[in-house]
MDTraj code that builds the backbone (N, CA, C; nanometers):
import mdtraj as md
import numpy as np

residues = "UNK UNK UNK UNK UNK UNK UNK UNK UNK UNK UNK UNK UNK UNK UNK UNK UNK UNK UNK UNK UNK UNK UNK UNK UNK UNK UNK UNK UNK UNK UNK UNK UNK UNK UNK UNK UNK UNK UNK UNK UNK UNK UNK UNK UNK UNK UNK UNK UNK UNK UNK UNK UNK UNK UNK UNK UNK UNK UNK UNK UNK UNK UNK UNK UNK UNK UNK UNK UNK UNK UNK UNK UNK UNK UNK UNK UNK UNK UNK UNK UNK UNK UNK UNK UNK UNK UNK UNK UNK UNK UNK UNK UNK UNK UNK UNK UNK UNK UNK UNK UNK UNK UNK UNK UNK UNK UNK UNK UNK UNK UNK UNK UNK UNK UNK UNK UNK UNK UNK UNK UNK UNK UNK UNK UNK UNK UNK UNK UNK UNK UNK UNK UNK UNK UNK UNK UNK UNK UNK UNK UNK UNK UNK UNK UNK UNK UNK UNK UNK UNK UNK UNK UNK UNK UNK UNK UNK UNK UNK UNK UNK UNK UNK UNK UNK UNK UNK UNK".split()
xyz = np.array([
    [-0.3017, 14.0237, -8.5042],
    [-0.2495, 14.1025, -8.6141],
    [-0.2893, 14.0387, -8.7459],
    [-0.3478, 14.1067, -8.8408],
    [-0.3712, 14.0796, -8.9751],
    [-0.1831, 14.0144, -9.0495],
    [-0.2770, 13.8921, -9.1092],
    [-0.1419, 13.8161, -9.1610],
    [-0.1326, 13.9580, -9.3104],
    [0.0313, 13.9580, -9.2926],
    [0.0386, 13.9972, -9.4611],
    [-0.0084, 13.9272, -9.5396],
    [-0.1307, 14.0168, -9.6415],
    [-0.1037, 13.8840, -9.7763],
    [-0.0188, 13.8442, -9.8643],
    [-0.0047, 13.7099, -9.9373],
    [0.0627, 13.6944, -9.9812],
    [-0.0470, 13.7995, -10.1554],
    [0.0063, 13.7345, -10.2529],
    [-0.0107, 13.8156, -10.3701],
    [0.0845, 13.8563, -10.4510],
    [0.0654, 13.9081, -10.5477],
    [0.1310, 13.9753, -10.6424],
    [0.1933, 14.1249, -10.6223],
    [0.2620, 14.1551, -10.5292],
    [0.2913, 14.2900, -10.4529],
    [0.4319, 14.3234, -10.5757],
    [0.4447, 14.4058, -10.6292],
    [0.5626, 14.4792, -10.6600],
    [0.7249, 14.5021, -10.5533],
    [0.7205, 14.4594, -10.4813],
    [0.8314, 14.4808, -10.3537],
    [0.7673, 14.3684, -10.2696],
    [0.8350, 14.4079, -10.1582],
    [0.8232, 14.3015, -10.0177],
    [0.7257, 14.4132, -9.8794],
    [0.6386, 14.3460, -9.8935],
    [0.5485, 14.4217, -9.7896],
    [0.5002, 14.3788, -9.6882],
    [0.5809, 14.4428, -9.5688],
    [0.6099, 14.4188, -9.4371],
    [0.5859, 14.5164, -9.3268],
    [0.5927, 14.4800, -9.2102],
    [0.5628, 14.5768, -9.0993],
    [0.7215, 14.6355, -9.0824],
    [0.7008, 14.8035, -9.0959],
    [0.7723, 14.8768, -9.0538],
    [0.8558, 14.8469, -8.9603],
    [1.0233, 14.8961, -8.9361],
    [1.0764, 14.8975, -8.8574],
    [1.1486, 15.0629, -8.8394],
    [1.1932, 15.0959, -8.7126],
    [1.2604, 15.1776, -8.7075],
    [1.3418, 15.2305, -8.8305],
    [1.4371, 15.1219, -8.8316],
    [1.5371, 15.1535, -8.9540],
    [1.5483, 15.2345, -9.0454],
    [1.4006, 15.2183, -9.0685],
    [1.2972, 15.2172, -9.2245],
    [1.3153, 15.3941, -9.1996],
    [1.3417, 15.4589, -9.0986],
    [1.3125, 15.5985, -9.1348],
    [1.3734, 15.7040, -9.2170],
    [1.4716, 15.6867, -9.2939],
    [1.5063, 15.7649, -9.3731],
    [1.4180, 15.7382, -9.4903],
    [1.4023, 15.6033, -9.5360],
    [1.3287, 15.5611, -9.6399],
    [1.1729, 15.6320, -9.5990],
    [1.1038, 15.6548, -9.5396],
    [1.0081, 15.6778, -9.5000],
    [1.0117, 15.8417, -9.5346],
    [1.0385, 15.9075, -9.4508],
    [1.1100, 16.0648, -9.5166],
    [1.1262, 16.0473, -9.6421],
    [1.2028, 15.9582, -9.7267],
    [1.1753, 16.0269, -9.8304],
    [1.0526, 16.0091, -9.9284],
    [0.9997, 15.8830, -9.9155],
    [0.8735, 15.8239, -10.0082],
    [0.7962, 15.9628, -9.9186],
    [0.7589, 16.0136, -9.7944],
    [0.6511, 16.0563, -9.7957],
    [0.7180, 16.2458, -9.7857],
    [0.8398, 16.2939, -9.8216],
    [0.8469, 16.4155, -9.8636],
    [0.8669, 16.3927, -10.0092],
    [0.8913, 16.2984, -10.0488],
    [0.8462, 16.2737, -10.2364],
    [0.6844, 16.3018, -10.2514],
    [0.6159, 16.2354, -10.2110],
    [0.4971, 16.3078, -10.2189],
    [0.4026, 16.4357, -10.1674],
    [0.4957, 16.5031, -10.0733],
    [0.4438, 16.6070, -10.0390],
    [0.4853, 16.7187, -10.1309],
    [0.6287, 16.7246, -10.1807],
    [0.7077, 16.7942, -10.2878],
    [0.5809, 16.7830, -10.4201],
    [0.4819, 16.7362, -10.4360],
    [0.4019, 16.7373, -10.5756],
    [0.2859, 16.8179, -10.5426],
    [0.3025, 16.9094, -10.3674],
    [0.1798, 16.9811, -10.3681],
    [0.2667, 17.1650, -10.3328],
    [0.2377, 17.2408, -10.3608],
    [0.3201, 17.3466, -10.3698],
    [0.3231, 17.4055, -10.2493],
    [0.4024, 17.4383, -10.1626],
    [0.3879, 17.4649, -10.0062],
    [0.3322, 17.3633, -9.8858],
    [0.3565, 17.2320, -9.9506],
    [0.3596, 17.0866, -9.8615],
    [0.5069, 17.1034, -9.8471],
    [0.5491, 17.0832, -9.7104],
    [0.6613, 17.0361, -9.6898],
    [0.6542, 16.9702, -9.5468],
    [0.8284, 16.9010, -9.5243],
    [0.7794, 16.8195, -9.4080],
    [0.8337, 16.8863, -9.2837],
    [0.7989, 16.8345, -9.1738],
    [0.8184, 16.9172, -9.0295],
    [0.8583, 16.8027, -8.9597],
    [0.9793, 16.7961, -8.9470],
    [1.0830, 16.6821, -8.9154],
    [1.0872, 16.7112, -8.7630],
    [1.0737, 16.8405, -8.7120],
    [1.0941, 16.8709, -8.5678],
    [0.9298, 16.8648, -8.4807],
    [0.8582, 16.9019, -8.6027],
    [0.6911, 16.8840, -8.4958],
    [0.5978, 16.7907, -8.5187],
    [0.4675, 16.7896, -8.6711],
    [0.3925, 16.7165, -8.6619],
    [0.4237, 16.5625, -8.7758],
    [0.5722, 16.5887, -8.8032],
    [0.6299, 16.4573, -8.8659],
    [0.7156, 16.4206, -8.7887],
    [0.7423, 16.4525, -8.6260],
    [0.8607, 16.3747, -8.5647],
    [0.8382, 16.2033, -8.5272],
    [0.6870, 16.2051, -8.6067],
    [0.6886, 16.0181, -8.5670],
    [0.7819, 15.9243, -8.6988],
    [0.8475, 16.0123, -8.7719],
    [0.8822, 15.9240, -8.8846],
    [1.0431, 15.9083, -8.8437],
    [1.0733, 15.9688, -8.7274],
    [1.2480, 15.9166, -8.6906],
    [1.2114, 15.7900, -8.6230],
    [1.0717, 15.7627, -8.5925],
    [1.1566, 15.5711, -8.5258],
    [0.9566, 15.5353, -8.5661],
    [0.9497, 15.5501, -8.6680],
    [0.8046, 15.5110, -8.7219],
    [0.7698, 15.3876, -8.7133],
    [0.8034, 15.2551, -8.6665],
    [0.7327, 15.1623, -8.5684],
    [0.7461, 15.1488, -8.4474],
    [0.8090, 15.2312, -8.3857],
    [0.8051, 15.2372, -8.2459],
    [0.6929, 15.3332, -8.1546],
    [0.6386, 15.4382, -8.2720],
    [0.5685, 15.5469, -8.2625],
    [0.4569, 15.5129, -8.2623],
    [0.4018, 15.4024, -8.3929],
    [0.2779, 15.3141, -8.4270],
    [0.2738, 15.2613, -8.3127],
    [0.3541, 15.1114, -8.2482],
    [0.3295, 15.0212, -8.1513],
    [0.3157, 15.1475, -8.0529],
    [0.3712, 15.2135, -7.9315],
    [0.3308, 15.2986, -7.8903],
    [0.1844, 15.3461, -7.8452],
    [0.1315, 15.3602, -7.9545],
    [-0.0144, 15.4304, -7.9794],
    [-0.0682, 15.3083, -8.0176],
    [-0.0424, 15.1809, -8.0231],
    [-0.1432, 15.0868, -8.0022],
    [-0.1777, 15.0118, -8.1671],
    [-0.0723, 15.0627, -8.2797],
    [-0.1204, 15.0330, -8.4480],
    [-0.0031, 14.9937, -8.4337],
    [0.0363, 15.0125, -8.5712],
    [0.0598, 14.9136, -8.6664],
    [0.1496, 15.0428, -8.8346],
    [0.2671, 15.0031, -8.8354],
    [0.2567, 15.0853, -8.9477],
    [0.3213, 15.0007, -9.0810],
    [0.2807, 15.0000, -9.1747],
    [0.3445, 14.9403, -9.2701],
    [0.4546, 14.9758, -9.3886],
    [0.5189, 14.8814, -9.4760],
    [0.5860, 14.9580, -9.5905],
    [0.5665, 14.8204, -9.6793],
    [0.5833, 14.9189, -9.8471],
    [0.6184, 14.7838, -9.9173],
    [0.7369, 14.8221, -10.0092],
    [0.8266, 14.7794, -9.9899],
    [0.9608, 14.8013, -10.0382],
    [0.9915, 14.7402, -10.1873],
    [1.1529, 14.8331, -10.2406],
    [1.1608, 14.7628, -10.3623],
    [1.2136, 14.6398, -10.3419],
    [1.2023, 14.4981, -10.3642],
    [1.3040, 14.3872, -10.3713],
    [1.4333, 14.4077, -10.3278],
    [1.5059, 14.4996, -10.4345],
    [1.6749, 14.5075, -10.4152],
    [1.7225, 14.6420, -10.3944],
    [1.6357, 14.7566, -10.3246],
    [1.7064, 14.8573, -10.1928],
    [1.6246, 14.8956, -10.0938],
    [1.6285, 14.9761, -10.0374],
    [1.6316, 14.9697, -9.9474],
    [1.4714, 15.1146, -9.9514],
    [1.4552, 15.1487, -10.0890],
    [1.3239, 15.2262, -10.1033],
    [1.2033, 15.2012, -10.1120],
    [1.1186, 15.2671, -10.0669],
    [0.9822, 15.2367, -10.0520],
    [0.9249, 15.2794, -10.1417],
    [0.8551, 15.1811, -10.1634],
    [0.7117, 15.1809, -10.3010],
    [0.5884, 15.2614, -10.2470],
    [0.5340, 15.2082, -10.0921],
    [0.4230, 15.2909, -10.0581],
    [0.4220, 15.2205, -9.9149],
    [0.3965, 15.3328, -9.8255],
    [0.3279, 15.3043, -9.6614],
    [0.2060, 15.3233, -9.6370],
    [0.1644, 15.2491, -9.5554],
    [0.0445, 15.2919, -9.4277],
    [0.0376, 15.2607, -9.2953],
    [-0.0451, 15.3012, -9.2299],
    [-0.0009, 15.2774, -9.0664],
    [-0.1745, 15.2791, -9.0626],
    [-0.2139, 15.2406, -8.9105],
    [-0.3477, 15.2535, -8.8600],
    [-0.3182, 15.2670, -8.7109],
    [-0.4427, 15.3078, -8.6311],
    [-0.3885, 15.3476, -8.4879],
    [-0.5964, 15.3357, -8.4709],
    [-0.5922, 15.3028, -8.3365],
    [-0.7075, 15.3044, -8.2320],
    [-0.7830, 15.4341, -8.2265],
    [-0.8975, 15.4383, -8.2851],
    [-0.8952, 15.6047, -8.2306],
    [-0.9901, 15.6305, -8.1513],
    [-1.1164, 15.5307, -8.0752],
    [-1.1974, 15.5029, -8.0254],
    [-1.2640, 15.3805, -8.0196],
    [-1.3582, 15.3274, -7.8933],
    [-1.3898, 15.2082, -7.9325],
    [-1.4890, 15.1769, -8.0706],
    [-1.4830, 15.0936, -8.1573],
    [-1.5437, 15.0458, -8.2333],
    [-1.4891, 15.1331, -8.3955],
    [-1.3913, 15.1562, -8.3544],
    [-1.3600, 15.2546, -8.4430],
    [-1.2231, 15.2566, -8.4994],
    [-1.0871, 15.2743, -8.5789],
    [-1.0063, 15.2479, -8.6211],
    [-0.9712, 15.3612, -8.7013],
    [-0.8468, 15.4012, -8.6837],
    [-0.8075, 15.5189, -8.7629],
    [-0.7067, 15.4687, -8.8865],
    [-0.7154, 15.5022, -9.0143],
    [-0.5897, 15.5108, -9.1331],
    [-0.5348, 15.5718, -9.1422],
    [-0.4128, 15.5950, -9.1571],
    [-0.3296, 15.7080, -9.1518],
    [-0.2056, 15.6694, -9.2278],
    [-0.1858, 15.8014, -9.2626],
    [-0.0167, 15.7354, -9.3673],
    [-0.0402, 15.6750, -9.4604],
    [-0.0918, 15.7322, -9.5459],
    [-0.1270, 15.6172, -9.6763],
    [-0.0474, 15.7367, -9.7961],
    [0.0789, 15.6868, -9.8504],
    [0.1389, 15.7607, -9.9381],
    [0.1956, 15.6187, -10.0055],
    [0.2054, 15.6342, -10.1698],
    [0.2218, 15.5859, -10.2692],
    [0.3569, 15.6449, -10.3960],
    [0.4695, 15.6026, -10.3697],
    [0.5014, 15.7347, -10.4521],
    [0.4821, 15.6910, -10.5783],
    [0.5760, 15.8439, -10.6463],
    [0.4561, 15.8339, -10.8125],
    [0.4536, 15.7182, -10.8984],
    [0.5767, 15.6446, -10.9139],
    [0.6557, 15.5647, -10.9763],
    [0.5386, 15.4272, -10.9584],
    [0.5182, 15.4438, -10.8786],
    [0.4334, 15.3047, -10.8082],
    [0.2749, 15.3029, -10.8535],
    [0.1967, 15.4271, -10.9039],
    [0.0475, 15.4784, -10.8803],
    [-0.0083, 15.4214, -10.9694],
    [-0.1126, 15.3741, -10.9933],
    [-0.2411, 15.3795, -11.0896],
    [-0.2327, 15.1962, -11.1239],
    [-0.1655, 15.1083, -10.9868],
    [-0.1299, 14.9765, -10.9946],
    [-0.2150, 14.9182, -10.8718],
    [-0.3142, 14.9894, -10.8576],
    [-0.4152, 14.9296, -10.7353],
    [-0.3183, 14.9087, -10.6052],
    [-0.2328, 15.0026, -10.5697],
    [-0.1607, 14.9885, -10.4317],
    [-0.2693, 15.0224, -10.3263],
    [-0.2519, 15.1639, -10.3428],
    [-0.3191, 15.2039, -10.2627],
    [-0.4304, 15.1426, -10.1913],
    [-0.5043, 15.0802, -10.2783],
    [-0.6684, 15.0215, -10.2290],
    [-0.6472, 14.9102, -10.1810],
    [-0.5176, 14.8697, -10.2141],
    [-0.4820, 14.6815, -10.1385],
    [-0.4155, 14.7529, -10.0139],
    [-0.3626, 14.8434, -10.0010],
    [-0.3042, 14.8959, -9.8715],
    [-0.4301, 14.9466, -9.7625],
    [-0.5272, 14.9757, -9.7880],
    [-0.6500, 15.0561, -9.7585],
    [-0.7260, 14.9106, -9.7102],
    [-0.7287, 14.8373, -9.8095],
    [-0.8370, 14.6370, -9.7537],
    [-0.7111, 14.6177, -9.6485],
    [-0.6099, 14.6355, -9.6232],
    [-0.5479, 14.5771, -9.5155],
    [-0.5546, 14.6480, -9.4473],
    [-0.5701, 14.7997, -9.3682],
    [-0.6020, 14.8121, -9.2561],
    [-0.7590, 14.7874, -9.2626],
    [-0.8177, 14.7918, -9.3674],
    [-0.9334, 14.7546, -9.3085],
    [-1.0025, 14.6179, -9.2816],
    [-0.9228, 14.4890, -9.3084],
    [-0.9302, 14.3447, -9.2489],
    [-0.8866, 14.3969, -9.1038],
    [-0.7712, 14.4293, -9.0865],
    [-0.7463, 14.4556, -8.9476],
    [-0.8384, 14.4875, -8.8363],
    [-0.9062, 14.6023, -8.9372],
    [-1.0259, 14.7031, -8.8167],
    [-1.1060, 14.5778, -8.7918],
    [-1.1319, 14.4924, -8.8763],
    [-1.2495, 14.3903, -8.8713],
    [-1.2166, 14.3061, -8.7554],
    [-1.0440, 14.2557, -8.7644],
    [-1.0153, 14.1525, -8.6582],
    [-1.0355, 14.2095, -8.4893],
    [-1.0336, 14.3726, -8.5283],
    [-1.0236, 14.4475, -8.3729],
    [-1.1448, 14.4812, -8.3136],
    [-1.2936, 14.3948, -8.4144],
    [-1.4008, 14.4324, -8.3981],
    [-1.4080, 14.5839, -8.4441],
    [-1.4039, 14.6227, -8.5130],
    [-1.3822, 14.8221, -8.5308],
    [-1.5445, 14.8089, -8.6015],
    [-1.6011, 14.8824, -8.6028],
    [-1.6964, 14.9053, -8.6634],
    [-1.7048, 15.0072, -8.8006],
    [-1.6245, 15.0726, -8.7902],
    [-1.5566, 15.1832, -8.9440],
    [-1.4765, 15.2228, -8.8828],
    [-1.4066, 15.2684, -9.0016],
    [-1.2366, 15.2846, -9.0475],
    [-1.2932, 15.4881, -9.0939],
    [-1.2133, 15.5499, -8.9886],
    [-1.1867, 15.6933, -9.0262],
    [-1.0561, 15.7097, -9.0778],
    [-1.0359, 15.8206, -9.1572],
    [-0.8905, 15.8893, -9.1488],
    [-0.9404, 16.0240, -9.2195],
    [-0.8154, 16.1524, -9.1612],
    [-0.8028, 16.2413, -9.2205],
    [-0.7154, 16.2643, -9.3458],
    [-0.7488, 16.3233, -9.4319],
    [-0.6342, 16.3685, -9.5290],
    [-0.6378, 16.5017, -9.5963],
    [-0.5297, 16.5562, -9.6037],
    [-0.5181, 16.7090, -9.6796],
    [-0.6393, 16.7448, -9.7611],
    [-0.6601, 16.8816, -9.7908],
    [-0.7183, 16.9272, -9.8867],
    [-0.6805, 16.9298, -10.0227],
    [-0.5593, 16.9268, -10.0256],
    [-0.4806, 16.9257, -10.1642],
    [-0.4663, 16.7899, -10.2303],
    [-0.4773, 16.6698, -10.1737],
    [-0.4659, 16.5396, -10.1617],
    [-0.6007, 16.4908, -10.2649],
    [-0.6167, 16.5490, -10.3732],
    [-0.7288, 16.5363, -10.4857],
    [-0.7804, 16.3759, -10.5312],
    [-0.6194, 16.3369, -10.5281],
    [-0.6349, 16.1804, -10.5883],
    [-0.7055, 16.1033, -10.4510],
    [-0.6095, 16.1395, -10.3442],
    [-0.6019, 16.0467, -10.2665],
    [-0.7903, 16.0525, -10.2150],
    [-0.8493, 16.1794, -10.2266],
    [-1.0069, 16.1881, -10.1955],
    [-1.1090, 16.1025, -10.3329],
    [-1.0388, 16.1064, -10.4140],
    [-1.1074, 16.0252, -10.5190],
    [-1.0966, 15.8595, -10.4831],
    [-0.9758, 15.8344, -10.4860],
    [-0.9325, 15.6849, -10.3607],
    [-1.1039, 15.6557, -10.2512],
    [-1.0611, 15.7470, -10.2279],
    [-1.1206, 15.7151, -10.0764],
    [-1.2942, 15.7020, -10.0981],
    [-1.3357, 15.7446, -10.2062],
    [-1.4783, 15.7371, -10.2268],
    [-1.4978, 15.6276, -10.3081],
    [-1.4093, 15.6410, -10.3721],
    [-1.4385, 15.4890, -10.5012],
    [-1.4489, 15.3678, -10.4105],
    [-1.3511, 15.3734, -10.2805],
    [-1.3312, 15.3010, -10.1832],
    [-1.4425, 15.2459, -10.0648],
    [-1.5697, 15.3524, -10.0944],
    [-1.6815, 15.3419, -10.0328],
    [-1.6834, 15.4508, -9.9034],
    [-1.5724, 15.5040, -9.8906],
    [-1.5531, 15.6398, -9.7726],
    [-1.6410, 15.7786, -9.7958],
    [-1.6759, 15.8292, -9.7039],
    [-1.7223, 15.9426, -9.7392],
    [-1.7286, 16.0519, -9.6844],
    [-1.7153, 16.1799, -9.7015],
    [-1.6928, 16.2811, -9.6095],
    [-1.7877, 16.3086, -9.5505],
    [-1.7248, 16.3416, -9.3907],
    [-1.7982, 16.3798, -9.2809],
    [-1.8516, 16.5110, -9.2877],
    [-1.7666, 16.5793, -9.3177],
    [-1.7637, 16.7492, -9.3383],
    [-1.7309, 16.7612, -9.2281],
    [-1.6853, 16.6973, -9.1238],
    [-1.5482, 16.7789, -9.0702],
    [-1.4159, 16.7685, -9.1089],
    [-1.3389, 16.9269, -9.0593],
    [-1.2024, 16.9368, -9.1200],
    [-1.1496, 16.9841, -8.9208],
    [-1.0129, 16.9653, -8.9616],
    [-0.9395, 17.0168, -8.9064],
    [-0.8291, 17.1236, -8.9730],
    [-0.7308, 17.2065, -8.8848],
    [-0.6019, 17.2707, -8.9098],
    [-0.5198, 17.1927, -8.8117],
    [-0.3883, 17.1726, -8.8842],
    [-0.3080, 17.0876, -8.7960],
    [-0.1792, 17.2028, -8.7710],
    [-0.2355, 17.3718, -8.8291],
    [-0.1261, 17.4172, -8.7606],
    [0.0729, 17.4182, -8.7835],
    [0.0638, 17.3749, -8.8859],
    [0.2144, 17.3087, -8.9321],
    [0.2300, 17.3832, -9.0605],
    [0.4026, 17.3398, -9.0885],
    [0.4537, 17.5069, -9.1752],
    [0.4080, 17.4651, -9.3053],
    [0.3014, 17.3659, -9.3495],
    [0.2502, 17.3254, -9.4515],
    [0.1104, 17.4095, -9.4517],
    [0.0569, 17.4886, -9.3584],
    [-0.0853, 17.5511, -9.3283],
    [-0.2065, 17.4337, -9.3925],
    [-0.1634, 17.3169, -9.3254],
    [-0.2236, 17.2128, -9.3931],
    [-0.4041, 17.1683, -9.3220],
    [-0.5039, 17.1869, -9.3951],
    [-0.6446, 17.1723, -9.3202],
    [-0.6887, 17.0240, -9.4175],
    [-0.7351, 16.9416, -9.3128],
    [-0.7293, 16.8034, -9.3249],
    [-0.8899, 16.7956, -9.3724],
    [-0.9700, 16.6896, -9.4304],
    [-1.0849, 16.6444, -9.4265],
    [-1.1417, 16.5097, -9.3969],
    [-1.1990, 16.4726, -9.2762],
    [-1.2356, 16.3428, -9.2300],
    [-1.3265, 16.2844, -9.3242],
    [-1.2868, 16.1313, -9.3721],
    [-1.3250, 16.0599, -9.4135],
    [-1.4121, 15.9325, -9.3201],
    [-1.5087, 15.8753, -9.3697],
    [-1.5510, 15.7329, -9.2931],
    [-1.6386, 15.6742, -9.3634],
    [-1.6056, 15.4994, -9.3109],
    [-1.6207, 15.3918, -9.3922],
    [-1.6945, 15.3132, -9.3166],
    [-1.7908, 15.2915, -9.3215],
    [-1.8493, 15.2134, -9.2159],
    [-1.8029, 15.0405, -9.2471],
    [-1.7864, 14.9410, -9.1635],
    [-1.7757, 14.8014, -9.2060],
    [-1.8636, 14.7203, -9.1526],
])
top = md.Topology()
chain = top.add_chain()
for i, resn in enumerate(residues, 1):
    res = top.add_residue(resn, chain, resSeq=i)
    for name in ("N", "CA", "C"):
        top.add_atom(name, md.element.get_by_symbol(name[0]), res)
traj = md.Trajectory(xyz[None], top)
């Protein structure tokens, strides 16, 4: 397992626990609430966020948070998961607003991707929304680039995803 770094982090940033799931719900329906007909699906393709490190370990990752110091809210998550050999998936990378334009994201993004490195991964994929404007600007500045494949994930968000990849 990739050590946390230490650094200059705004909160305490640690591997997810169960617990963590209300906090989790809300940092990541706080950011879905900023896209107009994003919402969350607590019963289908968001039921991994009622015990969201048990869901990660499970499937073989890893999910993270970095919390405020003194409650119990989250600044920003990510998780990563196996998605083939030589290969490593990102996933869950939400920032809420309060927190943005402080290089989170991209220090959250070098840590699953030290990880992919320790697992031998050869590039780091992930999908993300179409509406997700910033987060595709992220991801290129980041050296990612679209595949031009998409998916539909089918959910009451009518949400169609676009694969990203990073070779390492």
């Amino acid at each position: 397992m990739t050590d946390l770094p230490d650094g200059d982090w705004p909160g305490v940033l640690r591997l997810a626990t169960d617990r963590d799931a209300a906090a989790v719900r809300q940092l990541i329906g706080g950011c879905f609430a900023e896209y107009e007909g994003c919402v969350l699906d607590p019963e289908g393709i968001d039921a991994w966020m009622a015990a969201p490190a048990s869901t990660y370990a499970d499937k073989g990752g890893q999910f993270w948070v970095l919390a405020e110091p003194d409650t119990a809210a989250l600044l920003a998550c990510v998780g990563w998961g196996p998605d083939r050999p030589g290969r490593l998936e990102l996933k869950n990378l939400y920032v809420s607003s309060s927190a943005r334009r402080r290089g989170l994201g991209a220090r959250l993004v070098a840590l699953v991707e030290a990880t992919a490195q320790e697992h031998q991964a050869r590039e780091v994929i992930l999908w993300t929304d179409t509406r997700f404007l910033d987060a595709h600007r992220l991801y290129a500045g980041l050296g990612y680039r679209r595949t031009g494949a998409q998916r539909a994930l089918h959910d009451p968000s009518n949400s169609i995803e676009y694969e990203f990849v990073k070779p390492l």
